[in-house]
NUBA-519766 format. One line per field, with one value per atom (N, C-alpha, C): residue number from 0; x, y, z. Coordinates in pm, whole numbers, plus 50000, padded with zeros to 5 digits. Layout:
BEGIN
pos	c(NUM ...)
c1	c(X ...)
c2	c(Y ...)
c3	c(Z ...)
//
This chain:
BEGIN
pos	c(0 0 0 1 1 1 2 2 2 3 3 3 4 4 4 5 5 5 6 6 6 7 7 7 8 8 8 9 9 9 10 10 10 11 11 11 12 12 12 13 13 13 14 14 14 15 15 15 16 16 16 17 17 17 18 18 18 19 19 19 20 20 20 21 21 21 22 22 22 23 23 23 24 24 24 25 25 25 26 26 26 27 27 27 28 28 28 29 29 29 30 30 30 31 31 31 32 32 32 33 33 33 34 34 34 35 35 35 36 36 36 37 37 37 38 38 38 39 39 39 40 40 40 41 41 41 42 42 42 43 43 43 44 44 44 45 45 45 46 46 46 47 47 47 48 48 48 49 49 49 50 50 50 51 51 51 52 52 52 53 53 53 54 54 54 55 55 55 56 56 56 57 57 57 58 58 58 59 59 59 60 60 60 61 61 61 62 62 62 63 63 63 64 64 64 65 65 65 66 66 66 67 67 67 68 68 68 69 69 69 70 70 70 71 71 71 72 72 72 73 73 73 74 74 74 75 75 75 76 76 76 77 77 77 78 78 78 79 79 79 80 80 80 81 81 81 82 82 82 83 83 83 84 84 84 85 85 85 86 86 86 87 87 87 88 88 88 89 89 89 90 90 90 91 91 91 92 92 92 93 93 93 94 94 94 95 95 95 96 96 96 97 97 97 98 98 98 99 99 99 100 100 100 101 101 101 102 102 102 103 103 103 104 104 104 105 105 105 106 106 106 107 107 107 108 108 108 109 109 109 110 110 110 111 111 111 112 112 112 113 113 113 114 114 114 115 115 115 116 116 116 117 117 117 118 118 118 119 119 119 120 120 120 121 121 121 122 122 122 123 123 123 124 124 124 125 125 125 126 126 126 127 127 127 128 128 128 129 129 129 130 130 130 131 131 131 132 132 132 133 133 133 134 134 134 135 135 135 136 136 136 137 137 137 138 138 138 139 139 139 140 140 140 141 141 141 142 142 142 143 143 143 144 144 144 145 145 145 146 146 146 147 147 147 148 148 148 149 149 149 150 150 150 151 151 151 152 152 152 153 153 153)
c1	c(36493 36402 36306 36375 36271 36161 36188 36058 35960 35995 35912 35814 35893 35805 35717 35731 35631 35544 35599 35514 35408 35458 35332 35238 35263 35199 35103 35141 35059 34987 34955 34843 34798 34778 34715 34541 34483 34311 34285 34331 34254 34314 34201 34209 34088 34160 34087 33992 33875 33825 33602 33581 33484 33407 33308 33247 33120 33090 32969 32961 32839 32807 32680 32700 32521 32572 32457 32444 32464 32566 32525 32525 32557 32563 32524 32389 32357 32411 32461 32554 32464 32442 32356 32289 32228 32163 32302 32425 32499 32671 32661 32704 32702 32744 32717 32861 32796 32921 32833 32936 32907 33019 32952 33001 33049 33169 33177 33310 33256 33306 33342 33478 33517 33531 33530 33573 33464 33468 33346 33460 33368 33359 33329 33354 33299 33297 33153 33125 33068 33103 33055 32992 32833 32772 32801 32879 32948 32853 32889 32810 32721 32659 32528 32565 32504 32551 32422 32364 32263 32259 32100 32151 32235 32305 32341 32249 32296 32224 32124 32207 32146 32099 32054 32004 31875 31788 31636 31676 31589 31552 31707 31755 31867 31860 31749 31736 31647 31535 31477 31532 31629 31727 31783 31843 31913 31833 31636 31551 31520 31522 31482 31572 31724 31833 31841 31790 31747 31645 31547 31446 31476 31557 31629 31717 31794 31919 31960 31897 31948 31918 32028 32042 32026 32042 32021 32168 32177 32290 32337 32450 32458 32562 32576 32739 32787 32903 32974 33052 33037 33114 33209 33333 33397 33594 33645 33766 33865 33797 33862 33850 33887 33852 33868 33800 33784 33873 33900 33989 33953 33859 33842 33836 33896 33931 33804 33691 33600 33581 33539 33522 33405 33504 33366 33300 33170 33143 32990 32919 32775 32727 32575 32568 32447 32484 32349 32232 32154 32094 31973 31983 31901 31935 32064 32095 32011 31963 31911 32034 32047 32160 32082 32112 32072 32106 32258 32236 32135 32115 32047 31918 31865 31703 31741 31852 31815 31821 31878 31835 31705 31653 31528 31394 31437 31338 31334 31405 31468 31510 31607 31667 31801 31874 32026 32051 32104 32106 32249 32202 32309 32457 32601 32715 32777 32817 32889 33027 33154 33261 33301 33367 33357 33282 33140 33046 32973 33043 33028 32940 32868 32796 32914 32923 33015 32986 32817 32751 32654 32632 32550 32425 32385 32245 32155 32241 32190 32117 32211 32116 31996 31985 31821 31749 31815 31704 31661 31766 31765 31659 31656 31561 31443 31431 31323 31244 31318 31262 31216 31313 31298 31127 31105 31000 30875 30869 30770 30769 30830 30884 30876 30946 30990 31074 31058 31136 31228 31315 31416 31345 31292 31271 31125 31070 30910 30938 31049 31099 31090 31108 31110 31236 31333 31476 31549 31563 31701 31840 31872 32014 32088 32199 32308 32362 32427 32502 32640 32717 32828 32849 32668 32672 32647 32583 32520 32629 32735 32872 32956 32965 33036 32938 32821 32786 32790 32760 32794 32900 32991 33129 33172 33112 33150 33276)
c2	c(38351 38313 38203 38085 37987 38030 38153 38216 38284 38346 38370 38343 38232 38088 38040 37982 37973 38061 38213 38293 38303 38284 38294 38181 38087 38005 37981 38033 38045 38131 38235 38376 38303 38218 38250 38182 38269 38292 38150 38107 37986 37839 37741 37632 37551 37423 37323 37218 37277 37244 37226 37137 37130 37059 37093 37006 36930 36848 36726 36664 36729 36684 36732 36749 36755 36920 36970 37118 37126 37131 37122 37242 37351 37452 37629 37663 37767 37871 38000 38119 38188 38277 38357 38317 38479 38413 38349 38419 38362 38279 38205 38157 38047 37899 37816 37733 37554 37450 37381 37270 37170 37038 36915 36853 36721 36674 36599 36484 36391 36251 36361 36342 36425 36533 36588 36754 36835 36924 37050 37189 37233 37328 37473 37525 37680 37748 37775 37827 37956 38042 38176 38182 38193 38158 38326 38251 38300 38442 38530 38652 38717 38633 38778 38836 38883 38914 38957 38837 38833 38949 39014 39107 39063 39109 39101 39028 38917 38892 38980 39175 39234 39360 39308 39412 39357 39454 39409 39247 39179 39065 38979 39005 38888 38740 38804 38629 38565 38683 38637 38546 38626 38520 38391 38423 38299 38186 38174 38129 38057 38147 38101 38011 38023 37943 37791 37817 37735 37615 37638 37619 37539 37593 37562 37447 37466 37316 37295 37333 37276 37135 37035 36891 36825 36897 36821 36821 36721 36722 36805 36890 36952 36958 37002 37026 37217 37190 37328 37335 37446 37447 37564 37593 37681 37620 37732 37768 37861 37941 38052 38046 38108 38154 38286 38312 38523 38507 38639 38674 38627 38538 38449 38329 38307 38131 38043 38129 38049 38023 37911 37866 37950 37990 38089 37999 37949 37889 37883 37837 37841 37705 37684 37573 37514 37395 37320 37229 37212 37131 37103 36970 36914 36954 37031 37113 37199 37272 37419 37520 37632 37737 37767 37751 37799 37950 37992 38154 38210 38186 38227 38283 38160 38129 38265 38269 38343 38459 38515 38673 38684 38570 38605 38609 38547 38551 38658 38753 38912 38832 38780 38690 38809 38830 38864 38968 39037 39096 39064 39053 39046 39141 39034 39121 39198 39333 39428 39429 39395 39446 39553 39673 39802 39814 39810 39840 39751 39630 39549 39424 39383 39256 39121 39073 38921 38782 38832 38689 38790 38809 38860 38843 38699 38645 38719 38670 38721 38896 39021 39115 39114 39011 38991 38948 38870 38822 38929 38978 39098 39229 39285 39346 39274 39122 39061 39092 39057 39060 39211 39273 39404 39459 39442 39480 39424 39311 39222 39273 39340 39376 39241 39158 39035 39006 38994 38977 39110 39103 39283 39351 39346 39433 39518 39442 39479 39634 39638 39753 39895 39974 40095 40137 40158 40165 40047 39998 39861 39902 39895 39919 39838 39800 39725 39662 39528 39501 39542 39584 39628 39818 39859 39964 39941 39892 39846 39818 39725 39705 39825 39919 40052 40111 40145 40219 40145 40018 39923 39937 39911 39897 39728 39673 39548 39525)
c3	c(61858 61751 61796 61860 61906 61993 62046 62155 62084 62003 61894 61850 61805 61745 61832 61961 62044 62114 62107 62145 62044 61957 61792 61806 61806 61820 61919 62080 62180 62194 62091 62118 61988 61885 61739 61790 61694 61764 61593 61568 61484 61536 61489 61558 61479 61479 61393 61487 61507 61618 61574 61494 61502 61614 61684 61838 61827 61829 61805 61977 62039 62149 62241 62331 62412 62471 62496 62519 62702 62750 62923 62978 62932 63006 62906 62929 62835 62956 62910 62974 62976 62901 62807 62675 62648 62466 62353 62365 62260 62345 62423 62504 62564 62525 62526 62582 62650 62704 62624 62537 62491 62534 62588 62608 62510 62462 62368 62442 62493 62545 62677 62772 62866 62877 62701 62746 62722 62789 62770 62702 62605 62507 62515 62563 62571 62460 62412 62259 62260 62195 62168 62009 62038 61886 61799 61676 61607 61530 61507 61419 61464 61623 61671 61786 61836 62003 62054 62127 62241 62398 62427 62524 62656 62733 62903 62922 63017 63154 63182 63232 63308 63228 63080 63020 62969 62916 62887 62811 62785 62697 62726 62815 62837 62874 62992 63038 62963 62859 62766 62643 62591 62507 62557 62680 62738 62709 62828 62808 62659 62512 62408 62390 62435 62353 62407 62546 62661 62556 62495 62506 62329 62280 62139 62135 62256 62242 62407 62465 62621 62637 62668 62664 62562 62472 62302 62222 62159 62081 61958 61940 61864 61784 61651 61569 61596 61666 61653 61548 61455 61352 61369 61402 61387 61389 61374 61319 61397 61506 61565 61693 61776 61915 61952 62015 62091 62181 62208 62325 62458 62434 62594 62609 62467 62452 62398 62403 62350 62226 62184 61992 61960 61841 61793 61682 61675 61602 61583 61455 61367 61488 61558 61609 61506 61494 61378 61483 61469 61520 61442 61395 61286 61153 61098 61027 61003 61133 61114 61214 61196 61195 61334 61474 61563 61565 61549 61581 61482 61423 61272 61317 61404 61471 61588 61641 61782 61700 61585 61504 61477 61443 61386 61447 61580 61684 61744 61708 61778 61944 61935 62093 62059 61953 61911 61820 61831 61680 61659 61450 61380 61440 61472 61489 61369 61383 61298 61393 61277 61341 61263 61324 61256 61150 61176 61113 60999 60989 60898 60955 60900 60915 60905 61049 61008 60918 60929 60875 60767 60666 60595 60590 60630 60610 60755 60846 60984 60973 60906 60907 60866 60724 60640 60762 60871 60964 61081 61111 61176 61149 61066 60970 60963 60933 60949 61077 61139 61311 61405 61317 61347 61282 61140 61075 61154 61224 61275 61423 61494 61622 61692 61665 61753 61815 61959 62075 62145 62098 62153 62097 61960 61901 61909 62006 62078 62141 62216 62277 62214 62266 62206 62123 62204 62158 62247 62194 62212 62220 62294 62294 62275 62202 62122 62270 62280 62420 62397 62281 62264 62354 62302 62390 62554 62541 62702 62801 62712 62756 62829 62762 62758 62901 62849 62952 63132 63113 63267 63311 63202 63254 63262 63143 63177 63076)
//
């Protein structure tokens, strides 16, 4: 029983973990290190999903997110972590919703998990961006990175 117990405890994906600190390391468009006193943060911005690296408008996103909070101080707001340990979390800066900005700049599109919108507001922006053809959405057909994923093999 006591293994249990610690096995439960050592896989659970929530965590009381809000982050207030400087931006040191942008990954990608939704992929972020935040540094707060010694420790650095590995953040996965919560509800969109920015293209590949090595897919159209990737390093384009990266660039915008770059250009949004690289070396600037920020609030991570989240509660959870993904299967790669990273905090999944909303980033504020100035109390404006950075993932919010990278949907609407067409940098991200709104995330669907089985088909569902995680953040509701994000599709209105999505659609926004889409109607305006801004940024990914300049493209002809865009391909999703969840697909892009599949077909690479990443």
């Amino acid at each position: 029983m006591k293994w249990g117990v610690i096995w439960a405890l050592g896989v659970s994906c929530s965590v009381n973990a809000d982050v207030t600190g400087k931006v040191v390391k942008i990954l990608d468009g939704d992929t972020i290190e935040v540094l707060s006193g010694e420790q650095a943060t590995r953040i996965r911005l919560n509800g969109i999903d920015a293209p590949e690296k090595d897919q159209p408008y990737g390093q384009r996103s990266r660039q915008y997110l770059t250009s949004l909070i690289g070396g600037k101080q920020v609030v991570a707001v989240g509660n959870k972590k993904d299967r790669y340990g990273r905090l999944l979390a909303t980033i504020n800066l100035n109390n404006q919703d950075v993932n919010g900005i990278q949907v609407y700049a067409g940098m991200a599109w709104a995330y669907r998990y089985q088909g569902r919108l995680t953040v509701e507001r994000y599709g209105e922006y999505e659609q926004n961006a889409k109607s305006a053809k801004r940024g990914l959405w300049s493209q002809r057909d865009p391909i999703e990175p969840m697909k892009w994923r599949k077909y690479k093999g990443h």
